[in-house]
C-alpha positions, -999 to +999 in steps of 0.1 A: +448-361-189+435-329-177+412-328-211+397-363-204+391-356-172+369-325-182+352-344-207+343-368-182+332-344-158+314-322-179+288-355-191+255-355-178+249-379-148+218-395-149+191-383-119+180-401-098+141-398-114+156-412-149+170-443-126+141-449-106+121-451-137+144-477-156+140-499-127+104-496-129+103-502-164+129-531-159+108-552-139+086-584-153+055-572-145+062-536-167+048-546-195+018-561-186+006-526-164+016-511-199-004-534-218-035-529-191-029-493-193-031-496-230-064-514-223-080-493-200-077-462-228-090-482-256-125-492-228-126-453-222-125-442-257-152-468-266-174-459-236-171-424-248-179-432-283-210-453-274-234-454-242-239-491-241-202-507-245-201-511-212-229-527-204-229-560-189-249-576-220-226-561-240-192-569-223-208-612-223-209-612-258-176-597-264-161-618-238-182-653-257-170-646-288-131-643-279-132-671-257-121-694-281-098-673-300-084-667-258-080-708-258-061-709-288-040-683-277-036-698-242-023-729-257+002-710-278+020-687-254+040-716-236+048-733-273+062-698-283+081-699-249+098-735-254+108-722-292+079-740-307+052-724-332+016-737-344+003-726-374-026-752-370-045-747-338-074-730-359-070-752-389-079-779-358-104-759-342-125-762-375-117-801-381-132-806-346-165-786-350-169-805-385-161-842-365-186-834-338-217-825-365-206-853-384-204-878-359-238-865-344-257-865-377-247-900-381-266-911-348-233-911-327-234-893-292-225-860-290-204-861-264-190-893-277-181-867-310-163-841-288-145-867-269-131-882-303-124-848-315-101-837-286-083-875-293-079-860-330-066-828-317-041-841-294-032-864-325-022-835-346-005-822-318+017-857-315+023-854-356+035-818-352+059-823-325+071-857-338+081-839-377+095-805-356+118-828-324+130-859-348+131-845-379+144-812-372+121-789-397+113-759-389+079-756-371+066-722-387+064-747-424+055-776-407+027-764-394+015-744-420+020-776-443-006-793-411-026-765-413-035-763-452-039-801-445-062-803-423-081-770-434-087-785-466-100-820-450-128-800-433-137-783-462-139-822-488-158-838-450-180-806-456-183-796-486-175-764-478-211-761-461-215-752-424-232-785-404-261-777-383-257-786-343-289-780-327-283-798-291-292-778-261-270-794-239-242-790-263-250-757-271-253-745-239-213-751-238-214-718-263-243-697-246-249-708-214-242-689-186-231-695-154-242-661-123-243-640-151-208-653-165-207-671-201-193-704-193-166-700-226-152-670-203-154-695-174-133-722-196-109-693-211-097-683-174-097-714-161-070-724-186-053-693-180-052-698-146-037-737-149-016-727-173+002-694-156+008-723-126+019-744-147+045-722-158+054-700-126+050-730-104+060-765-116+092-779-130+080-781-162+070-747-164+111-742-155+116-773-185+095-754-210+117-715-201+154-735-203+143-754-240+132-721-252+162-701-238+194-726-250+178-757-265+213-773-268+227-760-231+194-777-218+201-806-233+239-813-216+219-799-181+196-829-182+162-810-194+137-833-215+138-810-246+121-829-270+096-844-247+091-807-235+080-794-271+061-824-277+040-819-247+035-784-254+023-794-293+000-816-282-018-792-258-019-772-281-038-795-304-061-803-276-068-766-267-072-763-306-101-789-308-121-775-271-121-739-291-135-758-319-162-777-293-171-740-278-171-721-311-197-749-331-217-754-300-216-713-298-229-710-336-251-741-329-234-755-364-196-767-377-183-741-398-151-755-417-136-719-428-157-701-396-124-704-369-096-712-394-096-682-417-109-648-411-123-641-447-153-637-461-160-669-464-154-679-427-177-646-418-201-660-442-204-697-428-205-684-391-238-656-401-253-685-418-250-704-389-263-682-367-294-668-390-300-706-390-301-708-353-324-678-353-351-697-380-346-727-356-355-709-322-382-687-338-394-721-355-396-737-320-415-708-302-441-710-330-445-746-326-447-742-287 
């Protein structure tokens, strides 16, 4: 009795600095000061490395060319919440850059073409959720199967060649700027604004947390499971096709293999593009 006791008094009691700090580090928003800690070292190291990181020309086109990568990702965080996963969104994203230039070269509106292509996106989205809620597969092969799919449809509607989109209104969606600010950063925080309200805010935000926590409790409570996940595919397929929109009117051309893989033959399509862009504006100031 006497021995236990000992051994229980002789262990270390925690201080009160080592409690105060798991609460800290216990809290929701911990990981996100982490994460812009983490941040804020990597922007000092690079400032150190180079003079001009930092600069405000600099900062746009790093913030232009991750806006539609930033959609995509948007899109994806409350599928992953609600259990979901989708392999696709960039296999999308390429499909509806190809359906714009195609639809455009064939005399059809431009706007006309992104308005279809968001109505394909959101269709992919509906055929994703439909084969993951009714038949029960798991969504990390189904959409993988969707995405080799729909990759390869861009590339035989293509022939593996980037399309040329030389629109200034449209391309303005990828370059234009807005006080300074590229309008694709615009988009990307709008969306990440609608979407953190969404979640923190609404009751489907509360749906979309229960399906991913205990699908089958959720259920017997009442919450639309299945109609939760299929809402959250097909926003994802939309937010797919408007990073698809961005990223062709961005390169001013469709590249089929440009958003979907990250090879060398998506690098190549997407300098092609632009070095055609480039022969097309110097073209234009000649001519002028």
């Amino acid at each position: 009795m006497n021995k236990s006791n000992s051994i229980v008094a002789g262990e270390p009691k925690p201080t009160s600095q080592r409690q105060s700090m798991t609460e800290i580090l216990a809290r929701p928003v911990a990981g996100i000061v982490v994460l812009l800690g983490f941040y804020v070292i990597l922007l000092a190291a690079f400032a150190m490395l180079s003079p001009f990181f930092l600069s405000v020309s600099n900062l746009a086109n790093i913030g232009t060319n991750m806006a539609f990568i930033g959609l995509m990702a948007a899109a994806g965080t409350p599928l992953i919440i609600g259990g979901g996963l989708d392999r696709s969104v960039a296999a999308v994203a390429g499909l509806a850059g190809v359906i714009v230039a195609l639809m455009h070269s064939n005399g059809i509106n431009i706007w006309v073409g992104c308005l279809t292509a968001l109505v394909i996106g959101a269709g992919v989205g509906i055929l994703n959720g439909v084969i993951v809620t009714k038949l029960r597969l798991n969504p990390l092969i189904v959409t993988l199967g969707t995405m080799s799919i729909f990759s390869g449809l861009s590339m035989v509607m293509t022939g593996g060649l980037s399309k040329p989109l030389f629109v200034p209104a449209f391309n303005w969606l990828g370059s234009g700027r807005i006080f300074f600010v590229p309008f694709p950063v615009i988009v990307m925080l709008i969306v990440f604004a609608v979407l953190w309200l969404v979640l923190a805010k609404t009751p489907f935000g509360r749906f979309v947390y229960a399906t991913g926590g205990n699908p089958e409790a959720s259920s017997l409570l009442g919450v639309p499971v299945e109609r939760t996940q299929m809402i959250l595919y097909v926003i994802s397929g939309i937010s797919g096709a408007a990073a698809g929109i961005i990223l062709a009117a961005m390169l001013g051309a469709a590249a089929p293999n440009g958003s979907g893989r990250t090879g060398a033959g998506g690098k190549n399509c997407c300098r092609a593009a632009q070095t055609r862009r480039r022969e097309a504006s110097r073209l234009a100031r000649l001519l002028l």
